[in-house]
Residue frames as a rotation matrix with the C-alpha (Angstrom) as fourth column:
UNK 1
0.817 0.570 0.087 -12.66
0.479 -0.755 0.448 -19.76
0.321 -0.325 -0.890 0.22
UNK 2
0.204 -0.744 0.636 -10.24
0.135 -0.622 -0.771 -16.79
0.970 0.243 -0.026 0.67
UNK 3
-0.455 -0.778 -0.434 -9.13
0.656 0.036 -0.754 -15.54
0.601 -0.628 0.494 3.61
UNK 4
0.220 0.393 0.893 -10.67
0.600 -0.776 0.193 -13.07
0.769 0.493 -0.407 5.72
UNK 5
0.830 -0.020 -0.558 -10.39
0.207 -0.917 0.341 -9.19
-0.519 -0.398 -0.757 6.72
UNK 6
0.814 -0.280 -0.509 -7.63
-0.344 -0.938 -0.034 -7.07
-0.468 0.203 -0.860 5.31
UNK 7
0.611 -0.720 -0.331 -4.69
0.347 0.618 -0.705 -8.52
0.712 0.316 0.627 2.84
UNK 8
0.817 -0.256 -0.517 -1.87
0.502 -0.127 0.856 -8.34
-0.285 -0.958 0.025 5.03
UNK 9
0.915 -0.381 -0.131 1.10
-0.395 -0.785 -0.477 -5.62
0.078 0.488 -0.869 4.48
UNK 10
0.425 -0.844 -0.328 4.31
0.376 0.494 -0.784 -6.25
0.823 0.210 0.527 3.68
UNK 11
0.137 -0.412 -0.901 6.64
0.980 -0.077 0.184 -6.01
-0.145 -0.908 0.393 6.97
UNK 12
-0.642 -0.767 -0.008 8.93
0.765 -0.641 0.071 -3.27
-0.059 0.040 0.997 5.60
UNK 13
-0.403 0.635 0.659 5.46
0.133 -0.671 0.729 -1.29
0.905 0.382 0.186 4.68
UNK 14
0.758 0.649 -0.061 3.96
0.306 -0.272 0.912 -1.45
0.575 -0.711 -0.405 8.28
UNK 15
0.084 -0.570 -0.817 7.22
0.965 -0.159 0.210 -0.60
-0.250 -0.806 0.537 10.08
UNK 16
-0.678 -0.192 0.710 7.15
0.546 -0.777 0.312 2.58
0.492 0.599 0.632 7.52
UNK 17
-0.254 0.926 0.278 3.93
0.407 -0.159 0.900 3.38
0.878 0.341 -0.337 8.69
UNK 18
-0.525 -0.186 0.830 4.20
-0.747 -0.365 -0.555 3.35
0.406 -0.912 0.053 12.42
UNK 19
-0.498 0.542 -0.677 2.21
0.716 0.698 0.033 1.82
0.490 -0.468 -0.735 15.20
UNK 20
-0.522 0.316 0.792 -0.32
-0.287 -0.940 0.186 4.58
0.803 -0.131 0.581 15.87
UNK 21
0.590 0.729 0.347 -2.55
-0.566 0.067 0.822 2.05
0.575 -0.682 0.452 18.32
UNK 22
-0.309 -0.628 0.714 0.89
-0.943 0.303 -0.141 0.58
-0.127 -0.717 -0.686 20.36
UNK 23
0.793 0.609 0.007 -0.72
-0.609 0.793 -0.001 -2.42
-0.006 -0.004 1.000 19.27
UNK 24
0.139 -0.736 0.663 1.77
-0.158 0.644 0.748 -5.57
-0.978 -0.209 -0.026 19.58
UNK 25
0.887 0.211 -0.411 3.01
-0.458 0.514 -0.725 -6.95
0.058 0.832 0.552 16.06
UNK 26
0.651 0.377 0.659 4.47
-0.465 0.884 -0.045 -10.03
-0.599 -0.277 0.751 16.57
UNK 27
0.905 0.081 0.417 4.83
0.243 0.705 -0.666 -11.63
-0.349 0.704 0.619 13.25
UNK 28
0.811 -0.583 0.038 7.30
-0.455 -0.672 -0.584 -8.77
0.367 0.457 -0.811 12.42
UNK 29
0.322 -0.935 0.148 9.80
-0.925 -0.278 0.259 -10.43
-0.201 -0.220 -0.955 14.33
UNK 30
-0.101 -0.093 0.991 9.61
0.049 0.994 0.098 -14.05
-0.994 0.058 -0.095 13.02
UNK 31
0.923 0.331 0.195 8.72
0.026 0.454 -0.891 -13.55
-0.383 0.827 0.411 9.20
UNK 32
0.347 -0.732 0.587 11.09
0.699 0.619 0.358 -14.48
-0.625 0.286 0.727 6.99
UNK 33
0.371 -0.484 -0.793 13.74
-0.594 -0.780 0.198 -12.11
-0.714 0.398 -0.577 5.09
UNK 34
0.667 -0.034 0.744 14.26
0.565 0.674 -0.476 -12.92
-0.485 0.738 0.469 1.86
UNK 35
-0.461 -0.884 -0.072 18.06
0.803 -0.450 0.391 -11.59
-0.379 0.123 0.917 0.25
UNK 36
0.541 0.169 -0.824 17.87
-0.037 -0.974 -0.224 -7.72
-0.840 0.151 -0.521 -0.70
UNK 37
-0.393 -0.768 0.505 19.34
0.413 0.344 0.844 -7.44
-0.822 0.540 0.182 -4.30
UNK 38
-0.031 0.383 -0.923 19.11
-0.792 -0.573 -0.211 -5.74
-0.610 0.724 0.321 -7.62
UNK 39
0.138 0.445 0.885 17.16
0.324 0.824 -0.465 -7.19
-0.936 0.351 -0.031 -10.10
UNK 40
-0.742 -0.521 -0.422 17.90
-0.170 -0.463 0.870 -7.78
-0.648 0.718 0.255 -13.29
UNK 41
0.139 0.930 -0.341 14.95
-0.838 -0.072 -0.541 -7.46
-0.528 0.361 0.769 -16.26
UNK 42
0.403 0.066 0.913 14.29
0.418 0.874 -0.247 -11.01
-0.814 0.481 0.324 -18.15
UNK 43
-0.868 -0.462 -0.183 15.53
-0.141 -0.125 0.982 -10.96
-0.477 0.878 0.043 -21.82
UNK 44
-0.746 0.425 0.513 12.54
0.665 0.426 0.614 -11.58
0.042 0.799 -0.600 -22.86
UNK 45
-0.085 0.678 -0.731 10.53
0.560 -0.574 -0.597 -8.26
-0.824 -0.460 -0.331 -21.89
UNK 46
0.378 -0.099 0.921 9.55
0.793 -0.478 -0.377 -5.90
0.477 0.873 -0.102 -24.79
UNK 47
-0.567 -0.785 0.250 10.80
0.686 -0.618 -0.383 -2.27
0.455 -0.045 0.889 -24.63
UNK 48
-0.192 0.250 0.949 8.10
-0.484 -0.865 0.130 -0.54
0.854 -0.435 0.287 -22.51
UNK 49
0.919 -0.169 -0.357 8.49
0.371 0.677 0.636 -3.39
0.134 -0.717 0.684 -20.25
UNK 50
0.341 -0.854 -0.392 12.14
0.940 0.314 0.133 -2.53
0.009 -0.414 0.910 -19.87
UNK 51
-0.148 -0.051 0.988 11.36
0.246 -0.969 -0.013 0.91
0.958 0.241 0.156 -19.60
UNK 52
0.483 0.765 0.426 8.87
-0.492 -0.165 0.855 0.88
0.725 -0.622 0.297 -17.18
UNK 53
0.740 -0.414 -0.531 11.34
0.499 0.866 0.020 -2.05
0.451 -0.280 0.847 -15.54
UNK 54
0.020 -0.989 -0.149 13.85
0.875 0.089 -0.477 0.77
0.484 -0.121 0.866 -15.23
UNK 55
-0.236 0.477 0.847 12.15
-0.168 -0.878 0.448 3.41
0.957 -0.037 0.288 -14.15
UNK 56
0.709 0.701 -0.084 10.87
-0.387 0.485 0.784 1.44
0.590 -0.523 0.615 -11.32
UNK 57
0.723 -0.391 -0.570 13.21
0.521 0.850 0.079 -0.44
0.454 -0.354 0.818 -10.11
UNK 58
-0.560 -0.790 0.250 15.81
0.392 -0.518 -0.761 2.15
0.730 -0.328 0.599 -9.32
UNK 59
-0.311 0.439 0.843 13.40
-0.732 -0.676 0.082 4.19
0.606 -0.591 0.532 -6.83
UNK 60
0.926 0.376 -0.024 12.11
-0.251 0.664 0.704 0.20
0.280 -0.646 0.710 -5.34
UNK 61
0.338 -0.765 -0.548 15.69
0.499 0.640 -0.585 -0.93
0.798 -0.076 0.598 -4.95
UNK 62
-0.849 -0.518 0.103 16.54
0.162 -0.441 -0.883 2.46
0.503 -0.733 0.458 -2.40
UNK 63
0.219 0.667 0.712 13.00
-0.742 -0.360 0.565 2.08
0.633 -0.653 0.416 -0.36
UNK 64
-0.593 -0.635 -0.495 14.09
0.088 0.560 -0.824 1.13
0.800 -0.532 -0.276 2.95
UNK 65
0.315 0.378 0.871 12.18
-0.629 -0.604 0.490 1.04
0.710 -0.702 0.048 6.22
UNK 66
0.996 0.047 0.074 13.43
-0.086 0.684 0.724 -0.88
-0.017 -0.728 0.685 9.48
UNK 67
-0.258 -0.965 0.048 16.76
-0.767 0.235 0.597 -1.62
-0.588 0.118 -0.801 7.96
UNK 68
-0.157 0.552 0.819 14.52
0.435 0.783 -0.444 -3.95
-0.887 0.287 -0.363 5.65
UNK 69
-0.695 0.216 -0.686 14.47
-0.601 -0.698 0.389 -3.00
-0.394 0.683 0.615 1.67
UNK 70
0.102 0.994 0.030 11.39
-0.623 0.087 -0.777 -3.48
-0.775 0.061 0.629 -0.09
UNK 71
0.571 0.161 -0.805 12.44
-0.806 0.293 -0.514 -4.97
0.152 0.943 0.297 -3.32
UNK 72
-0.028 -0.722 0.692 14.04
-0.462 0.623 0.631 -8.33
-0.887 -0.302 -0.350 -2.44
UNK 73
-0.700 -0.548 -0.457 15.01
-0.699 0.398 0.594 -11.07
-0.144 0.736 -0.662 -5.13
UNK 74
-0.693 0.686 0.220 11.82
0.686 0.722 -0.090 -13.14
-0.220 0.089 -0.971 -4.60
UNK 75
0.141 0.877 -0.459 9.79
0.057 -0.470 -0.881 -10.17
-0.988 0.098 -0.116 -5.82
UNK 76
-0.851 -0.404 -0.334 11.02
-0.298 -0.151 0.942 -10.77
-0.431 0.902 0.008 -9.72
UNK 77
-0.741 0.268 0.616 7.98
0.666 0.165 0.728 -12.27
0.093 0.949 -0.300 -10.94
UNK 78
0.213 0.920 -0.328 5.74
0.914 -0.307 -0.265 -9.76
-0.345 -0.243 -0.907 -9.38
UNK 79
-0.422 -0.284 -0.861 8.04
-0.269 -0.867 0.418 -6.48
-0.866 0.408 0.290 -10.77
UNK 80
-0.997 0.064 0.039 7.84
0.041 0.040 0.998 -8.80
0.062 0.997 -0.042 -14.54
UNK 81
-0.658 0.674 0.336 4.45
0.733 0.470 0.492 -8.53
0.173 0.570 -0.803 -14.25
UNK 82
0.454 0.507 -0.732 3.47
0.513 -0.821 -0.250 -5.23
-0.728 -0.262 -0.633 -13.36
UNK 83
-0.321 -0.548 -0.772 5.84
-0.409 -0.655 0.635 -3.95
-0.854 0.520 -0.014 -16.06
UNK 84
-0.599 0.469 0.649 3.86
0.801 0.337 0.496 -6.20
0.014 0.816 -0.578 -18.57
UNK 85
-0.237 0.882 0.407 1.22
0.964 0.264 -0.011 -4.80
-0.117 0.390 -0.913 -17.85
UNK 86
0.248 -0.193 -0.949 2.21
-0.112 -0.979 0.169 -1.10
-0.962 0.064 -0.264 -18.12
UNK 87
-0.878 -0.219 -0.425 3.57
-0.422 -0.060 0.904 -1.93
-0.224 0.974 -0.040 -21.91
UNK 88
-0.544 0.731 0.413 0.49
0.839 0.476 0.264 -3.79
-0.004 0.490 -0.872 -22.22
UNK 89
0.451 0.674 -0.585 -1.59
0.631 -0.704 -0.325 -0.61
-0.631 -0.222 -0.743 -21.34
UNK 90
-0.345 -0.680 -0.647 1.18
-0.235 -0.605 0.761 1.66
-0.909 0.414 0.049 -23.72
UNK 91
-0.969 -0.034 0.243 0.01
0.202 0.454 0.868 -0.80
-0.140 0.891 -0.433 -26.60
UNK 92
-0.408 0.886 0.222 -3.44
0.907 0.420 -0.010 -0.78
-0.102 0.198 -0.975 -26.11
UNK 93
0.360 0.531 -0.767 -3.62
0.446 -0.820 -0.359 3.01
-0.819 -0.213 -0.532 -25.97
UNK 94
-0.459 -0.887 0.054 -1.53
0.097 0.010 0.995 3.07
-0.883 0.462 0.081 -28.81
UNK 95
-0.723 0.550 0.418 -4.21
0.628 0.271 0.730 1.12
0.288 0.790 -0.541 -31.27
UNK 96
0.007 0.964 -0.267 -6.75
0.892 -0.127 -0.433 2.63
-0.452 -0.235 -0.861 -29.65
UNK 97
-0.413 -0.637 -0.650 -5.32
0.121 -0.746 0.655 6.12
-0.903 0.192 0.385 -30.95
UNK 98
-0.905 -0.422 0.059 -4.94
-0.088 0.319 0.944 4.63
-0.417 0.848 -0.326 -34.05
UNK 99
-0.885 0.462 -0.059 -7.84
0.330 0.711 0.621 2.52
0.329 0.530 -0.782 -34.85
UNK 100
-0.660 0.662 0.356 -10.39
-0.519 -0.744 0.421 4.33
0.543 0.093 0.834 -32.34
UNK 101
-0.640 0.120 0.759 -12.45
-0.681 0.367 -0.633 2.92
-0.355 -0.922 -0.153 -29.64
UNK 102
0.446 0.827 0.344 -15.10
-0.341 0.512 -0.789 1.34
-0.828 0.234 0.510 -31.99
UNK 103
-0.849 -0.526 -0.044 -14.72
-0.254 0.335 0.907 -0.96
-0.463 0.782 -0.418 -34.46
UNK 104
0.060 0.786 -0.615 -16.91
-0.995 -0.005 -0.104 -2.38
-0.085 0.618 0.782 -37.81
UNK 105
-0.235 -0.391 0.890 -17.08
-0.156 0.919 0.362 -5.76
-0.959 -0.053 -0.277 -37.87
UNK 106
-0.880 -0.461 -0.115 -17.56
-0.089 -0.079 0.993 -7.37
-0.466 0.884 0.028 -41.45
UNK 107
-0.303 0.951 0.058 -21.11
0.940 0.308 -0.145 -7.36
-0.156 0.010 -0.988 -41.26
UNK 108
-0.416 0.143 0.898 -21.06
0.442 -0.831 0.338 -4.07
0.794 0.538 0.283 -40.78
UNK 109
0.561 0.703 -0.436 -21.83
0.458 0.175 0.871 -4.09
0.689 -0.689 -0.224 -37.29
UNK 110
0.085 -0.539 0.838 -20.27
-0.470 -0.763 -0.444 -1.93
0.878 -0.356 -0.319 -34.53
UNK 111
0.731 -0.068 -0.679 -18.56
0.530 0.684 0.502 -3.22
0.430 -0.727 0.536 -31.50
UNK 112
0.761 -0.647 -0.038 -15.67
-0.520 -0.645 0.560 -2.02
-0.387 -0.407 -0.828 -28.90
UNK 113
0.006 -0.866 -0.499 -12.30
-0.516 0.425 -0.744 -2.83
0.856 0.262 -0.445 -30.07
UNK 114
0.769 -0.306 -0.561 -10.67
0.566 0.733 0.377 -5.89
0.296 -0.608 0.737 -28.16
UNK 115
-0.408 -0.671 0.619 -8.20
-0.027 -0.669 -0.742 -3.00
0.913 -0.319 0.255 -27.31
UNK 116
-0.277 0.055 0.959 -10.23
-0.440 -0.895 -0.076 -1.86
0.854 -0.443 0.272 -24.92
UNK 117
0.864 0.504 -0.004 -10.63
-0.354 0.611 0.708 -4.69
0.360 -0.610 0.706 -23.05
UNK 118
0.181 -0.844 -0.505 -6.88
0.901 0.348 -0.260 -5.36
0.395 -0.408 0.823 -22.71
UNK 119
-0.526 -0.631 0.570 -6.39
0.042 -0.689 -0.724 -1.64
0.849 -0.357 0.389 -21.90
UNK 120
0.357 0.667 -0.653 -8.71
-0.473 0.733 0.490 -2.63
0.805 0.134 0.577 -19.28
UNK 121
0.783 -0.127 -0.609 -7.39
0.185 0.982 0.033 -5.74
0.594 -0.138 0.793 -18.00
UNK 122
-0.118 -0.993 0.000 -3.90
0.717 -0.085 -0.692 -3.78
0.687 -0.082 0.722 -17.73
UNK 123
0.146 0.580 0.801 -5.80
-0.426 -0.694 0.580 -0.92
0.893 -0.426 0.146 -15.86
UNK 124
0.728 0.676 -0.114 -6.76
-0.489 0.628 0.605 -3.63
0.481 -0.384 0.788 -13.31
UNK 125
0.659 -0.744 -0.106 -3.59
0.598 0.605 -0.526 -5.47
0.455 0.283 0.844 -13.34
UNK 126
-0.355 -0.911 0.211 -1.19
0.454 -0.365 -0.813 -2.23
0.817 -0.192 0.543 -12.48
UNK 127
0.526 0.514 0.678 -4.00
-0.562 -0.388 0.730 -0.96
0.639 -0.765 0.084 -9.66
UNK 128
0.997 0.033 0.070 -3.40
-0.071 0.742 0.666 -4.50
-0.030 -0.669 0.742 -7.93
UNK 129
0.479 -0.855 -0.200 0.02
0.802 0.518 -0.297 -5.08
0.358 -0.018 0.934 -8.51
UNK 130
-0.300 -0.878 0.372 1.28
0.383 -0.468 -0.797 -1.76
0.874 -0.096 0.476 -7.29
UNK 131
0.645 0.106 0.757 -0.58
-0.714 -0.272 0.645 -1.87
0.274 -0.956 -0.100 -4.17
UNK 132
0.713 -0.584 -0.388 2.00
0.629 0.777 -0.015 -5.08
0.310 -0.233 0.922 -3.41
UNK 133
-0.260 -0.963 -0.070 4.72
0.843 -0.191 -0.503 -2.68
0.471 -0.189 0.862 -3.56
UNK 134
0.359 0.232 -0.904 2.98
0.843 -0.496 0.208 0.49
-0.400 -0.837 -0.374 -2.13
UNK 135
-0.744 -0.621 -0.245 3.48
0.322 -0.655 0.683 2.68
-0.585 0.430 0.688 -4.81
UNK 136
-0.309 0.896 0.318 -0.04
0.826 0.087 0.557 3.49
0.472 0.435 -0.767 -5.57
UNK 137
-0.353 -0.226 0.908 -0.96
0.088 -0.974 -0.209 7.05
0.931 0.006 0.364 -4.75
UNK 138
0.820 0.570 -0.050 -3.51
-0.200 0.367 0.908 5.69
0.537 -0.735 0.415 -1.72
UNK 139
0.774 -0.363 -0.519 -0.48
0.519 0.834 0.190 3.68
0.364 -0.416 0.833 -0.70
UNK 140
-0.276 -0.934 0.226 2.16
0.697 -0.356 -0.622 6.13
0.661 -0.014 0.750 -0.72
UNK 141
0.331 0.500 0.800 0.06
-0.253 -0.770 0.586 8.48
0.909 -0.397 -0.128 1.34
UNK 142
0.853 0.458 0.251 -0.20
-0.322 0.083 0.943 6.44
0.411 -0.885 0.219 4.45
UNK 143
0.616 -0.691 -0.378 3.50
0.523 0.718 -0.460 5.89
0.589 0.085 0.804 4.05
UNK 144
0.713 -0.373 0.594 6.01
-0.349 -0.923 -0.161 7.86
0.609 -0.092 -0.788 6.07
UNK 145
0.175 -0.880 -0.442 9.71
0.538 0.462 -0.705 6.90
0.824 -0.114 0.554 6.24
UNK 146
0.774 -0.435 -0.460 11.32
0.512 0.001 0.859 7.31
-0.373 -0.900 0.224 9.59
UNK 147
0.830 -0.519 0.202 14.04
-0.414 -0.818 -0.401 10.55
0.373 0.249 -0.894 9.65
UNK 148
0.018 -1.000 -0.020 17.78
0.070 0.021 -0.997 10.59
0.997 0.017 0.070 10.54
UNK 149
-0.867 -0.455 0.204 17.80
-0.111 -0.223 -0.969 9.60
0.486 -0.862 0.143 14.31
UNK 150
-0.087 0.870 0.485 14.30
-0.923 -0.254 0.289 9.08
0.375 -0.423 0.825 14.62
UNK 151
-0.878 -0.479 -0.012 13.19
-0.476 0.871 0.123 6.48
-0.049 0.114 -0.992 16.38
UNK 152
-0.338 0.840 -0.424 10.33
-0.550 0.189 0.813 4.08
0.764 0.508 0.398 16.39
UNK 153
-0.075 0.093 0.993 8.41
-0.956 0.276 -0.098 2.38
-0.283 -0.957 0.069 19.11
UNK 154
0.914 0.406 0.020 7.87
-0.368 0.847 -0.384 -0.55
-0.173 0.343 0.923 17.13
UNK 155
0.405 -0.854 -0.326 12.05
-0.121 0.304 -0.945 -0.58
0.906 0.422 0.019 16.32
UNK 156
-0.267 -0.371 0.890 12.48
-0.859 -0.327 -0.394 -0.40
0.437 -0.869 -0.232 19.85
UNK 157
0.362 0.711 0.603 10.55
-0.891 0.453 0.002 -2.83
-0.272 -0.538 0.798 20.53
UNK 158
0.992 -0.125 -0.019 11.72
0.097 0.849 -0.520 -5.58
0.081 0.514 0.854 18.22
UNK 159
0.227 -0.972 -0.068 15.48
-0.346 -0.015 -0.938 -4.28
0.911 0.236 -0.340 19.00
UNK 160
-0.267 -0.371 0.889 15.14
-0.940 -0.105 -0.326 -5.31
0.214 -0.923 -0.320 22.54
């Protein structure tokens, strides 16, 4: 059995956010910081994987909130797998194009392509995987990076 009430946010996302109810948060000053670094794509990604890989990654590598960047070195297999599944979704609209949302089978029977179940799958896949990073239009909304000189009651707090 899962856990329950709300997944929890990544630090660097709730210090973005603020502390609108002054509420205490703790954890923030005990969790663990895992190195900040630029990641490099496997060798084994196709090319809209290492598109989508680059495209990404430059804009996750300079979100910063706290003094805390979002994209550390223990997030590699979650980037390689949100960038699958963007080339997976590239392919599967691809055939679909192509080939068309229905297919004949050799009976002569109509069915959906198996496209459309991976485009799909990948659908599913890049929803969930880019709320992790908070780059999901929902997510980015409720985001809002601290200006030049501002300060925070929550950085205040955890600097003292």
């Amino acid at each position: 059995m899962g856990r329950r009430g709300p997944k929890p946010q990544a630090t660097v996302i709730a210090i973005a956010k603020g502390d609108p109810g002054r509420r205490a948060n703790k954890h923030m000053a005990v969790e663990p910081k895992p190195p900040a670094g630029r990641l490099e794509a496997p060798n084994w990604l196709s090319e809209g994987a290492k598109g989508e890989w680059a495209r990404v990654c430059d804009v996750l590598a300079e979100m910063e909130a706290g003094g805390q960047r979002l994209l550390t070195k223990l997030d590699l297999a979650v980037l390689t797998a949100y960038c699958v599944a963007c080339a997976d979704l590239q392919d599967a609209v691809e055939h679909l194009e192509a080939t068309g949302a229905i297919i004949t089978t050799g009976k002569g029977y109509q069915m959906p392509s198996p496209w459309v179940a991976i485009k799909n799958r990948s659908i599913s896949a890049i929803i969930k995987l880019a709320a992790e990073f908070g780059f999901s239009p929902s997510s980015r909304s409720r985001v809002s990076l601290l200006g030049e000189g501002d300060s925070d009651a929550l950085e205040e707090a955890l600097n003292e």
